[in-house]
OpenMM code with the backbone's topology and positions (N, CA, C; nanometers):
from openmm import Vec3, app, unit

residues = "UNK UNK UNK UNK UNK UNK UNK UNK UNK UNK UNK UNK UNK UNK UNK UNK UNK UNK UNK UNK UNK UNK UNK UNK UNK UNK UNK UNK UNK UNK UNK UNK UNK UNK UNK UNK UNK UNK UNK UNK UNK UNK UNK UNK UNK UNK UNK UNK UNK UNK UNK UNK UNK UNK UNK UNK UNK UNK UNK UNK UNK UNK UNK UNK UNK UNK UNK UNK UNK UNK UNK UNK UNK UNK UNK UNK UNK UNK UNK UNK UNK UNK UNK UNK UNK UNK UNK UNK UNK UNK UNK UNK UNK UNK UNK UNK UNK UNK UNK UNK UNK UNK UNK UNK UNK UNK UNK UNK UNK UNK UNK UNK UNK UNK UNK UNK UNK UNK UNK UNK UNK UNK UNK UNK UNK UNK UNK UNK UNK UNK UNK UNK UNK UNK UNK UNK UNK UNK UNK UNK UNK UNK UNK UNK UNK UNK UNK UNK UNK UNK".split()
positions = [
    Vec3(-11.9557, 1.8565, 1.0182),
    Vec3(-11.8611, 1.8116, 1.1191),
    Vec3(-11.9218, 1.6944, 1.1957),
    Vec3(-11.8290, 1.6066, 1.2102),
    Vec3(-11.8483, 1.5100, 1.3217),
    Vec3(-11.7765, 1.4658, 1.4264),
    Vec3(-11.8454, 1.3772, 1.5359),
    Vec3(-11.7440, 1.3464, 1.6340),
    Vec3(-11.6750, 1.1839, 1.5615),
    Vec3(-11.5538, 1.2109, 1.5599),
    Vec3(-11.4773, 1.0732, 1.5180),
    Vec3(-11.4649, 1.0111, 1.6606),
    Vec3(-11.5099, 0.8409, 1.6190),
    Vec3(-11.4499, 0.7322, 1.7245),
    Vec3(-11.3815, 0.6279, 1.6900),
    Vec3(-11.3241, 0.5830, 1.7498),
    Vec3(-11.2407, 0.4210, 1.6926),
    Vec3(-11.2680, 0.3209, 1.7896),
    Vec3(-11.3021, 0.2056, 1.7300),
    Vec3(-11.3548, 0.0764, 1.8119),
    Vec3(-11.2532, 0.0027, 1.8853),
    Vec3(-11.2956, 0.0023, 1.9970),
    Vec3(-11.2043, -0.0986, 2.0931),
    Vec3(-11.2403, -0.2198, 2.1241),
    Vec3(-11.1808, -0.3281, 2.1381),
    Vec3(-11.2353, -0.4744, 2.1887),
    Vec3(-11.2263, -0.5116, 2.3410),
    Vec3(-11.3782, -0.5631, 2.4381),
    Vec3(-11.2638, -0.5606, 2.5791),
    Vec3(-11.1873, -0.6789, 2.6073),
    Vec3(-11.1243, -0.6271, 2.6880),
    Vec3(-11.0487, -0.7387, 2.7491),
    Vec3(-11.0798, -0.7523, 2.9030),
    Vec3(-11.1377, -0.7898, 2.9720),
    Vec3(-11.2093, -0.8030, 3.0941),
    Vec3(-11.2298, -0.9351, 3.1368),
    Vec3(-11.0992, -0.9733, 3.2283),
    Vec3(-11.0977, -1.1173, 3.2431),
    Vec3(-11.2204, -1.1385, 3.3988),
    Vec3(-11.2372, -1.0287, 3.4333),
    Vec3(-11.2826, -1.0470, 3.6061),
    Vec3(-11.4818, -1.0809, 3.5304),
    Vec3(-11.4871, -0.9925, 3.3672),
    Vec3(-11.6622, -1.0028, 3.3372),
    Vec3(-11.6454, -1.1180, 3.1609),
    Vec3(-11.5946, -1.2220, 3.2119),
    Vec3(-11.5773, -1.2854, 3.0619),
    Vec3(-11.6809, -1.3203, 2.9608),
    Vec3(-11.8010, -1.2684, 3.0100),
    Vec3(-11.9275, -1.2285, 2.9238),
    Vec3(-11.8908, -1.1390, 2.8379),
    Vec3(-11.7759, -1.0168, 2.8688),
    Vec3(-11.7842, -0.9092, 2.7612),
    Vec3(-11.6443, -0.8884, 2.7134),
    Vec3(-11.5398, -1.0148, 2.7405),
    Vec3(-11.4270, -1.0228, 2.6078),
    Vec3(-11.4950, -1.0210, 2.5064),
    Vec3(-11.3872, -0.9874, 2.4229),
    Vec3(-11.4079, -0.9814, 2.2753),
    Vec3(-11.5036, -0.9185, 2.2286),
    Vec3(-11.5918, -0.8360, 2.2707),
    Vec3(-11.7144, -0.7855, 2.2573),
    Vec3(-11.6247, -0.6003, 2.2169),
    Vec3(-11.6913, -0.5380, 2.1547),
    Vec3(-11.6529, -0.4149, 2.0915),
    Vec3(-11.7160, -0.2655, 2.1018),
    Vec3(-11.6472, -0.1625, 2.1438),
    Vec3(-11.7200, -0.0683, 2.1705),
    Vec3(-11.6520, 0.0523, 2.1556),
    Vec3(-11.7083, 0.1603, 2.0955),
    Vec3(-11.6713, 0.3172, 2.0269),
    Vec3(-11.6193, 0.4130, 2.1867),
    Vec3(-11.4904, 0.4641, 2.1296),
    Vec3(-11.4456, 0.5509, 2.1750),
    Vec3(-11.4365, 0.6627, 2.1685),
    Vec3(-11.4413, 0.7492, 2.1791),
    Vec3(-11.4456, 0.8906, 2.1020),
    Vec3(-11.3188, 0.9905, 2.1403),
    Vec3(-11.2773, 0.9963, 1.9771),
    Vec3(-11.1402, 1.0328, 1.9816),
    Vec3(-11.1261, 1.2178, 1.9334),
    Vec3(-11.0321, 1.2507, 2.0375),
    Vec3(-11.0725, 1.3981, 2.0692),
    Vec3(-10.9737, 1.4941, 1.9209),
    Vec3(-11.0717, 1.5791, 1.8733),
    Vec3(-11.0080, 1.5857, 1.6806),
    Vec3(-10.8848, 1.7378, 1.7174),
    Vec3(-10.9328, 1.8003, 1.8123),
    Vec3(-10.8472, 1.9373, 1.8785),
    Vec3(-10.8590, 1.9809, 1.9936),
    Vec3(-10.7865, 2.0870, 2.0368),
    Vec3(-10.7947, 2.1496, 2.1345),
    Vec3(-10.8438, 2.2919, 2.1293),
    Vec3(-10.9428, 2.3702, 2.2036),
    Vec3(-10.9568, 2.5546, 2.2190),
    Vec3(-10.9095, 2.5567, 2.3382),
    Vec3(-10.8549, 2.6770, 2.3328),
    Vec3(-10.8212, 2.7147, 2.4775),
    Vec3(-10.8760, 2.8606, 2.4427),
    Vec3(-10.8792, 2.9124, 2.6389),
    Vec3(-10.9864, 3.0377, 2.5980),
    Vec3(-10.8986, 3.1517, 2.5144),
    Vec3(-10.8040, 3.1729, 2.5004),
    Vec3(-10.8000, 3.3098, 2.4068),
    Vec3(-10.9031, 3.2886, 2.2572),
    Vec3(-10.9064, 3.1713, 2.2427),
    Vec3(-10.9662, 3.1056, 2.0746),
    Vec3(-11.0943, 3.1193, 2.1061),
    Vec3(-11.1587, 3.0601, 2.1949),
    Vec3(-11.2724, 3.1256, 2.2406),
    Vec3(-11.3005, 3.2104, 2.3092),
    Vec3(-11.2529, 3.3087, 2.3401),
    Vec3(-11.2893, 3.4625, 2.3333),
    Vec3(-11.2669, 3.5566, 2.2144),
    Vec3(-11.2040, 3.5145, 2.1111),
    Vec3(-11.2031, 3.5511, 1.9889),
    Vec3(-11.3508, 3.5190, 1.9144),
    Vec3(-11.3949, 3.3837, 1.9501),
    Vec3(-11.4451, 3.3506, 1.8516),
    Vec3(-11.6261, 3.3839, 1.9952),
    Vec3(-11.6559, 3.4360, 2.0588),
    Vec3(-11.7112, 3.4876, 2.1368),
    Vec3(-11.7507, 3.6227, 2.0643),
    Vec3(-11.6338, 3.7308, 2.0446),
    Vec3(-11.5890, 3.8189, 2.0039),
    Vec3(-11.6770, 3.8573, 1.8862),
    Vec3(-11.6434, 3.7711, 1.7728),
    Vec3(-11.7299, 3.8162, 1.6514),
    Vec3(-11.8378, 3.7332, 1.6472),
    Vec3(-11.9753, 3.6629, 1.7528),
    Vec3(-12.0542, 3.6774, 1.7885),
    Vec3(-12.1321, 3.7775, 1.8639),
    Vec3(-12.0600, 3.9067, 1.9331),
    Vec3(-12.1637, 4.0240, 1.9969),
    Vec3(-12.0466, 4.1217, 1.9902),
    Vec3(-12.1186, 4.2021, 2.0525),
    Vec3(-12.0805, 4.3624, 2.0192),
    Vec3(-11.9411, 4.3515, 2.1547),
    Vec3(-11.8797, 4.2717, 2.2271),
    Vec3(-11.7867, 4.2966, 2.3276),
    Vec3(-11.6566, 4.2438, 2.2588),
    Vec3(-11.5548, 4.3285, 2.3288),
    Vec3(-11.4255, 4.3152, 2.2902),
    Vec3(-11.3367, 4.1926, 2.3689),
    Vec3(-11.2977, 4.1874, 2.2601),
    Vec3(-11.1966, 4.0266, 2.3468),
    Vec3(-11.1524, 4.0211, 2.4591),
    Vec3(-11.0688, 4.1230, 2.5214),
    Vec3(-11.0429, 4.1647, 2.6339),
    Vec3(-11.1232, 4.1794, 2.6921),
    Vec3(-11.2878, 4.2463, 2.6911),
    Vec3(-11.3660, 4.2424, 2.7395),
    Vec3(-11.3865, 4.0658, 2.8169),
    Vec3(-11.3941, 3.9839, 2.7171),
    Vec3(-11.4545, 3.8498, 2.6648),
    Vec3(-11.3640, 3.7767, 2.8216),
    Vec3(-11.2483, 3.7956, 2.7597),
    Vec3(-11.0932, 3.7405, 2.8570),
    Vec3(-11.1382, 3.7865, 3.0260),
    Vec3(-11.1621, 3.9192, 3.0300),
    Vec3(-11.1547, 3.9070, 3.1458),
    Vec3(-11.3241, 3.8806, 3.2007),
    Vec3(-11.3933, 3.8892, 3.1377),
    Vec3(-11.5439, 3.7675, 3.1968),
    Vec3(-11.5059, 3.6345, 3.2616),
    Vec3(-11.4123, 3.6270, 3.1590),
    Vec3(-11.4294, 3.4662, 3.1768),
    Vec3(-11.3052, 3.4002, 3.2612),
    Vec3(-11.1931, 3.5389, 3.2853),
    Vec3(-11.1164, 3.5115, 3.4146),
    Vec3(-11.2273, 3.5171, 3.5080),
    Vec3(-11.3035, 3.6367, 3.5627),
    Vec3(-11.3607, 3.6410, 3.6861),
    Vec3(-11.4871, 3.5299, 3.6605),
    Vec3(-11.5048, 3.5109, 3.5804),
    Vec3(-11.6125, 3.3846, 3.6356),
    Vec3(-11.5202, 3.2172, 3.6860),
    Vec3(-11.4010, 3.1807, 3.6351),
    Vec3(-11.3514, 3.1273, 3.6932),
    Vec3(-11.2824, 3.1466, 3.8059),
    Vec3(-11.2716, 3.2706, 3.8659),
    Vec3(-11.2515, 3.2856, 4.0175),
    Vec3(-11.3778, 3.2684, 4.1149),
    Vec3(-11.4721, 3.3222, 4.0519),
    Vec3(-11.5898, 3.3088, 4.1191),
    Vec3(-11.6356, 3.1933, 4.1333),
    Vec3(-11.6425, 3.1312, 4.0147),
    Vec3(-11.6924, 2.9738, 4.0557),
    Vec3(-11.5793, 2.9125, 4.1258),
    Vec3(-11.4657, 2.9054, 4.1636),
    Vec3(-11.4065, 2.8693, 4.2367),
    Vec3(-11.4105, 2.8420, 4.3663),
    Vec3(-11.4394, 3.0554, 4.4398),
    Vec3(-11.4995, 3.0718, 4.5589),
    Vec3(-11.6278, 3.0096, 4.5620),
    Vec3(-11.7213, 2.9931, 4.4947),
    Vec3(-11.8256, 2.9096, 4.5062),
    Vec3(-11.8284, 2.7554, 4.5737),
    Vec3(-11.7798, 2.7062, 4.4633),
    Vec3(-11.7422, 2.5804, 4.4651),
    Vec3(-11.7282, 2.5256, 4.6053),
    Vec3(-11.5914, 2.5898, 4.6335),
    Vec3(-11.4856, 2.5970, 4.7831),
    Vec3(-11.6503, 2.5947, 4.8921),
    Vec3(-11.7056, 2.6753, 4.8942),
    Vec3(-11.7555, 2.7026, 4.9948),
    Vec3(-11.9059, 2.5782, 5.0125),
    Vec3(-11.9002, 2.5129, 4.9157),
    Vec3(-11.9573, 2.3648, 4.9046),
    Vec3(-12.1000, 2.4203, 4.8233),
    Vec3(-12.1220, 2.5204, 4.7444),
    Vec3(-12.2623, 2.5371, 4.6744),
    Vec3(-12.2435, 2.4490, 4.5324),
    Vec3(-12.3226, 2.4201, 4.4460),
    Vec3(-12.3497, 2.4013, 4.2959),
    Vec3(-12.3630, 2.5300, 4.1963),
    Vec3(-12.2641, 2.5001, 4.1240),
    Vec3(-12.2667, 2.6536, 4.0350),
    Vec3(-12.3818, 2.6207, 3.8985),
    Vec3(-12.4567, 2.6606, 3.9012),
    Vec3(-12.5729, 2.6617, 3.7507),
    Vec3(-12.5550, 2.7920, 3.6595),
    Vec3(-12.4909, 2.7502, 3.5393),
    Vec3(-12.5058, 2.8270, 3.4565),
    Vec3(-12.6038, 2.7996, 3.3310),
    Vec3(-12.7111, 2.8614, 3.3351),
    Vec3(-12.8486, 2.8570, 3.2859),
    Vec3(-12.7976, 2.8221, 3.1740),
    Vec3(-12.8647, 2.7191, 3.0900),
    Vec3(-12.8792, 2.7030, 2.9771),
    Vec3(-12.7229, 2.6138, 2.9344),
    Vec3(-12.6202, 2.6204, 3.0057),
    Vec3(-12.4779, 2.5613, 2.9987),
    Vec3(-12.4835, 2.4506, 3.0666),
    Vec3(-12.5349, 2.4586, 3.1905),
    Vec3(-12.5324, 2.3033, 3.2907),
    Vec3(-12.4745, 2.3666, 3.3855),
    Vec3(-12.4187, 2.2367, 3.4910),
    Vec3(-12.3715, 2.2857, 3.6452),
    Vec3(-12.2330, 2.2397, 3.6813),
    Vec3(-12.2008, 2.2650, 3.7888),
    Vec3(-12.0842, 2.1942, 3.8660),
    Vec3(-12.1123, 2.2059, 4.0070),
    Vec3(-12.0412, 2.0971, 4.0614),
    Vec3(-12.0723, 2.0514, 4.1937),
    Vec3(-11.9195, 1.9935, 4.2346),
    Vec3(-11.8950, 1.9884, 4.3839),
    Vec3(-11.7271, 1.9538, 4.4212),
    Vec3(-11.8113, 1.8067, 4.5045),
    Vec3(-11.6937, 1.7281, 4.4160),
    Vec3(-11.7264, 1.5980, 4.5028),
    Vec3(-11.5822, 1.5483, 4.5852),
    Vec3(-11.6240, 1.4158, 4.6611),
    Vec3(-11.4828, 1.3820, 4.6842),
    Vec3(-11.4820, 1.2345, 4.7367),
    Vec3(-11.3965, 1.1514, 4.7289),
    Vec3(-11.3696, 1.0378, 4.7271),
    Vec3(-11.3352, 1.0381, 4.8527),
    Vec3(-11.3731, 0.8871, 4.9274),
    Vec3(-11.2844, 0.8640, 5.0509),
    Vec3(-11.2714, 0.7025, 5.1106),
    Vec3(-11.1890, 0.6775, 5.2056),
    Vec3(-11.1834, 0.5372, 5.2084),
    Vec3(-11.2968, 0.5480, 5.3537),
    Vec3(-11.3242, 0.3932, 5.3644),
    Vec3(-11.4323, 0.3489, 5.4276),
    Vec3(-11.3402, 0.3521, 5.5943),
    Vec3(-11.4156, 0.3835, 5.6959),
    Vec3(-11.3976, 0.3602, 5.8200),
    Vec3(-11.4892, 0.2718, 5.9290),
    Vec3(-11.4585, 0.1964, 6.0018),
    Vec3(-11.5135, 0.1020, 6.0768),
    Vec3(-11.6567, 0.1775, 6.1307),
    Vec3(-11.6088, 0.3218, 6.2136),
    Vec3(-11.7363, 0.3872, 6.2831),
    Vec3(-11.7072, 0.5640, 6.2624),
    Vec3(-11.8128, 0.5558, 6.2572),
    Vec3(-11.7911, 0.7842, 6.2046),
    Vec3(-11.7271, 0.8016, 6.3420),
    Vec3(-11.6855, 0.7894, 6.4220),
    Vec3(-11.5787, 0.8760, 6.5361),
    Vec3(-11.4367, 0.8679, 6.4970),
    Vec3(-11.4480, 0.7301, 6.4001),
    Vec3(-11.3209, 0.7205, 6.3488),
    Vec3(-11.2457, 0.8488, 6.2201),
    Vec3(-11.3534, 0.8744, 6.1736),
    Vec3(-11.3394, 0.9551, 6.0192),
    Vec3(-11.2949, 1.0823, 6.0293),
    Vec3(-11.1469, 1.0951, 5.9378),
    Vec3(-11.0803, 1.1923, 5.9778),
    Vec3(-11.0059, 1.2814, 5.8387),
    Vec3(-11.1258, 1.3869, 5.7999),
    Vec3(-11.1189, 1.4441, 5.7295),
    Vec3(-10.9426, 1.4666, 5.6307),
    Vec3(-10.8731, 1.5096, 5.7128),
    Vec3(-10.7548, 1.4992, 5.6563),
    Vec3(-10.6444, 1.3916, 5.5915),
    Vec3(-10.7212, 1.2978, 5.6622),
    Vec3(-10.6643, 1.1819, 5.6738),
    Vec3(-10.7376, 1.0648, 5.5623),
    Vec3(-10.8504, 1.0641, 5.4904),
    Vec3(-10.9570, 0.9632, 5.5192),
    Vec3(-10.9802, 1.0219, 5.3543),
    Vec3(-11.0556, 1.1716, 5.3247),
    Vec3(-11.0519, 1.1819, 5.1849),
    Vec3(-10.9260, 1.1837, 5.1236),
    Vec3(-10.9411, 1.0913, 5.0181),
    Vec3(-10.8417, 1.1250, 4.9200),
    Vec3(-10.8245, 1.1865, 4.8210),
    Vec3(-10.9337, 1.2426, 4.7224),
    Vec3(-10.9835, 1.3256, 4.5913),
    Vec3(-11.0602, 1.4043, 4.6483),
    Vec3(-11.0404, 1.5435, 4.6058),
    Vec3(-11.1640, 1.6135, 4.5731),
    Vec3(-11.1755, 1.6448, 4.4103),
    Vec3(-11.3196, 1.6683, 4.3628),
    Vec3(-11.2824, 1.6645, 4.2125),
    Vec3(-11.4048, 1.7920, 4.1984),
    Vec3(-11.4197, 1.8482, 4.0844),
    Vec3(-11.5593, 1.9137, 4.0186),
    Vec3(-11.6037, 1.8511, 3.9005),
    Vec3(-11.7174, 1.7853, 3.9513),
    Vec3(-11.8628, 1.7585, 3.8940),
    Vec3(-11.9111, 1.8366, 3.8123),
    Vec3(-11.8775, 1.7878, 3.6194),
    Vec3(-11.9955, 1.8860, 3.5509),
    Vec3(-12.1204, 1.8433, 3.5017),
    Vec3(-12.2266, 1.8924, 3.5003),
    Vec3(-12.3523, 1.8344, 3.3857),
    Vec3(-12.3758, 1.9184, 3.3181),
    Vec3(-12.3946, 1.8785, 3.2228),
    Vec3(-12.4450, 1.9373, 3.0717),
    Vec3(-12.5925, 2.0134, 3.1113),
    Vec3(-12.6085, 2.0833, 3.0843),
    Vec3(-12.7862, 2.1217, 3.0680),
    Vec3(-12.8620, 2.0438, 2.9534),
    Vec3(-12.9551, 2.0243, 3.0428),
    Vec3(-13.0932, 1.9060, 2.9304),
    Vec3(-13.2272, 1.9269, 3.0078),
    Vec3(-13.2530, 1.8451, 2.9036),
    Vec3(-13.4395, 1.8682, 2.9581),
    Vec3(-13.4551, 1.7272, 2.9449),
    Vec3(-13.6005, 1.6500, 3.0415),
    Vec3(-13.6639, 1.5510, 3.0621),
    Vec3(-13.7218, 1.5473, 2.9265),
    Vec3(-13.7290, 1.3974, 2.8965),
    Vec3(-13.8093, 1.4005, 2.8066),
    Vec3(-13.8894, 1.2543, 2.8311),
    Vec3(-14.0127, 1.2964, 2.8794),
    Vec3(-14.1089, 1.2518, 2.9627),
    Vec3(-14.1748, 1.0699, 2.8743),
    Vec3(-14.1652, 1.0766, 2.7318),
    Vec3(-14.1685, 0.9718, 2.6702),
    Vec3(-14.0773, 0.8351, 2.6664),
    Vec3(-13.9366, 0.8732, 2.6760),
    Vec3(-13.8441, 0.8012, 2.6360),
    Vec3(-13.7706, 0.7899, 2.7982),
    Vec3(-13.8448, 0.9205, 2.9222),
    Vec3(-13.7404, 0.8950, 3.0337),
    Vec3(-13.6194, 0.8937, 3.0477),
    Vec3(-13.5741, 0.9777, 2.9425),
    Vec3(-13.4273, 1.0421, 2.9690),
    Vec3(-13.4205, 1.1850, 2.9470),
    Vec3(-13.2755, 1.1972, 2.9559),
    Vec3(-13.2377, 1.3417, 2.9781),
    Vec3(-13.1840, 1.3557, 2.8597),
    Vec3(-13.2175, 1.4995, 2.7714),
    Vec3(-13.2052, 1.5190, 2.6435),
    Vec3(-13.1040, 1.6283, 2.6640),
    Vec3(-12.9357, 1.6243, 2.6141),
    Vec3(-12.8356, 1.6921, 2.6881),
    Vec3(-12.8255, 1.7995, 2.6251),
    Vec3(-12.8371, 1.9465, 2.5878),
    Vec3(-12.8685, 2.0328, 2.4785),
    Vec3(-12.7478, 2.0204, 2.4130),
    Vec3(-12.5937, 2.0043, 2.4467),
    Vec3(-12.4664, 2.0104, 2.3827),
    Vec3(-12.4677, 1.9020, 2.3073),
    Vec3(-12.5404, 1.7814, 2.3347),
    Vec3(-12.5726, 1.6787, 2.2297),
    Vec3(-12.6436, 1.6588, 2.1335),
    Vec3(-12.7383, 1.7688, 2.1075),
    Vec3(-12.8343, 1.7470, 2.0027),
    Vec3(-12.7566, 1.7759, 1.8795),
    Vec3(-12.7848, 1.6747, 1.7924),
    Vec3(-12.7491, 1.7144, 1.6439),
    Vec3(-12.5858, 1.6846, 1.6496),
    Vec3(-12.5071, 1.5855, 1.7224),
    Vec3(-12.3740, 1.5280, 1.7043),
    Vec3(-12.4059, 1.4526, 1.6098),
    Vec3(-12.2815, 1.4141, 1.4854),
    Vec3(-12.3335, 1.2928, 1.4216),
    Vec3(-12.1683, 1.2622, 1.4602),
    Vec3(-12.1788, 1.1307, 1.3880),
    Vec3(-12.0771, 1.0193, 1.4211),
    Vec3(-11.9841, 0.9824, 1.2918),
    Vec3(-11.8604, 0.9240, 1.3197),
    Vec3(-11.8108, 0.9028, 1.1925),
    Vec3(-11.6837, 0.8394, 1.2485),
    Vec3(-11.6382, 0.6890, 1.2126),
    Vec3(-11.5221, 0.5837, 1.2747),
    Vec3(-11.4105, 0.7011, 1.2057),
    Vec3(-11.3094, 0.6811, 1.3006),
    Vec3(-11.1680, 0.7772, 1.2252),
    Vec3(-11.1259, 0.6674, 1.1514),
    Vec3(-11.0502, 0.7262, 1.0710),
    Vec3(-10.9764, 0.6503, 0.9393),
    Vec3(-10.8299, 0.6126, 1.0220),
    Vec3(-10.7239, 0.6844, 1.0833),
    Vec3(-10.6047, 0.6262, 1.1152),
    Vec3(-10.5759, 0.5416, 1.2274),
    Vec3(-10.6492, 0.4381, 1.2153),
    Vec3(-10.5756, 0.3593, 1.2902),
    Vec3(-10.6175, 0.2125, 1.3375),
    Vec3(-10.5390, 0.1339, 1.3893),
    Vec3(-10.5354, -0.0240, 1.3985),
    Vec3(-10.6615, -0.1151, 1.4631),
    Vec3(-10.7472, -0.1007, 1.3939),
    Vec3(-10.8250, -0.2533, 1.5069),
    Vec3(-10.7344, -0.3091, 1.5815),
    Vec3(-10.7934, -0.3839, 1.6763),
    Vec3(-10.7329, -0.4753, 1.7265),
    Vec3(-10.7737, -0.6024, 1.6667),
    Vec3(-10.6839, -0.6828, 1.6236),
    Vec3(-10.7328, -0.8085, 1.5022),
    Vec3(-10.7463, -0.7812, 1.3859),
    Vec3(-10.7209, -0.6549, 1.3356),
    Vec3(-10.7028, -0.6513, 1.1927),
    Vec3(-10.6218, -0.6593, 1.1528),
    Vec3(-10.4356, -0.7278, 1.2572),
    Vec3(-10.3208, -0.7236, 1.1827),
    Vec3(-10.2437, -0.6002, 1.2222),
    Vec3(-10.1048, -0.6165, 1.1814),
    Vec3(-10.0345, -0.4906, 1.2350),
    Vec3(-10.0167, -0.4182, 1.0817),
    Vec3(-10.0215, -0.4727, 0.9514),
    Vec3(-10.0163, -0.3678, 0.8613),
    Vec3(-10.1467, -0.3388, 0.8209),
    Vec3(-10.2772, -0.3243, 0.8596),
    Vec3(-10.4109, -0.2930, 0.8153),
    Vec3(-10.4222, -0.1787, 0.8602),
    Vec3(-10.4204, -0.0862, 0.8316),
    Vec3(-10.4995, 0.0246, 0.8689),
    Vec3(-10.6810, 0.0862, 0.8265),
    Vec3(-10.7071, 0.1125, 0.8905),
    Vec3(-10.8724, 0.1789, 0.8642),
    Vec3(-10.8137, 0.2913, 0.7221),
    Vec3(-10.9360, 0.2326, 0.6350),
    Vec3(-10.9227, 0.3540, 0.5350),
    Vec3(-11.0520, 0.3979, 0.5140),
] * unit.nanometer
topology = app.Topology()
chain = topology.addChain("A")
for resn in residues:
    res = topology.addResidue(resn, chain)
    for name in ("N", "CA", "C"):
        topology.addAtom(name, app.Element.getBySymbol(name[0]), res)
C-alpha cells in the first residue's frame, strides 16, 4: 500500500519566485469511521466490539472534558491534542474581549515521534515506512484537457 499524490503547479502572484514551480498533494484513497475500526480493533485482542465502541465513545467524552478545561491530552505512543484559538489583534490588553475578539477555537493534534538527535528532527511513528506513488486519474495542469495520467 501507498499514499497516492497528484502534482500541483503554484500560482502565487503576491511570491512570483514560486509560479510555475510544482508540488505533491496527497490525495485521500478512503474513509474509516469508528464502527470499521472497532471491528477491525476487535480481531486484534480478546475485547468485543461493543466493548471497543463504547471505549472509544468515553474516551471521546473525556478528552473533550479535558480539552474544555484547557489541559493537553497525551495518548502514549499515539501523540497529543491541545485547544488552540485564533484572535484579532487589539490596540491595548484592557481592550481584549474574550467574546468578542476570539474568533476560532480549534484542537491541535501531534503525531507521537522521537528526536532524532543526528538529522534534528522529529521522527513521526505514524510515518515510518509510508511509501509514495503519483495517482493515475487525473489532469496536470499543462498537460492539456484530454491527457490524463496513466
Amino acid at each position: 500500500m501507498s499514499v497516492k499524490y497528484k502534482l500541483s503547479q503554484i500560482v502565487d502572484h503576491s511570491h512570483p519566485s514560486r509560479n510555475g514551480k510544482w508540488f505533491a498533494k496527497a490525495c485521500v484513497s478512503g474513509v474509516v469511521h469508528t464502527p470499521e475500526l472497532a471491528d477491525m480493533i476487535t480481531r486484534r485482542c480478546t475485547v468485543t466490539e461493543a466493548d471497543t465502541l463504547a471505549v472509544l465513545s468515553a474516551l471521546k467524552d473525556v478528552m473533550k472534558d479535558q480539552l474544555q478545561e484547557g489541559r493537553k491530552v497525551v495518548l502514549d505512543g499515539f501523540g497529543y491534542f491541545h485547544t488552540g484559538i485564533k484572535s484579532v489583534a487589539v490596540d491595548h490588553p484592557d481592550d481584549f474581549k474574550p467574546e468578542e475578539h476570539i474568533k476560532r477555537v480549534y484542537t491541535h493534534f501531534i503525531p507521537a515521534g522521537s528526536y532524532d538527535p543526528i538529522t534534528h528532527r522529529v521522527c513521526r511513528s505514524f510515518n515510518d515506512g509510508i511509501k509514495f506513488e503519483e495517482t493515475q486519474n487525473y489532469s496536470r495542469p499543462g498537460d492539456g484537457p484530454d491527457i490524463k495520467r496513466t
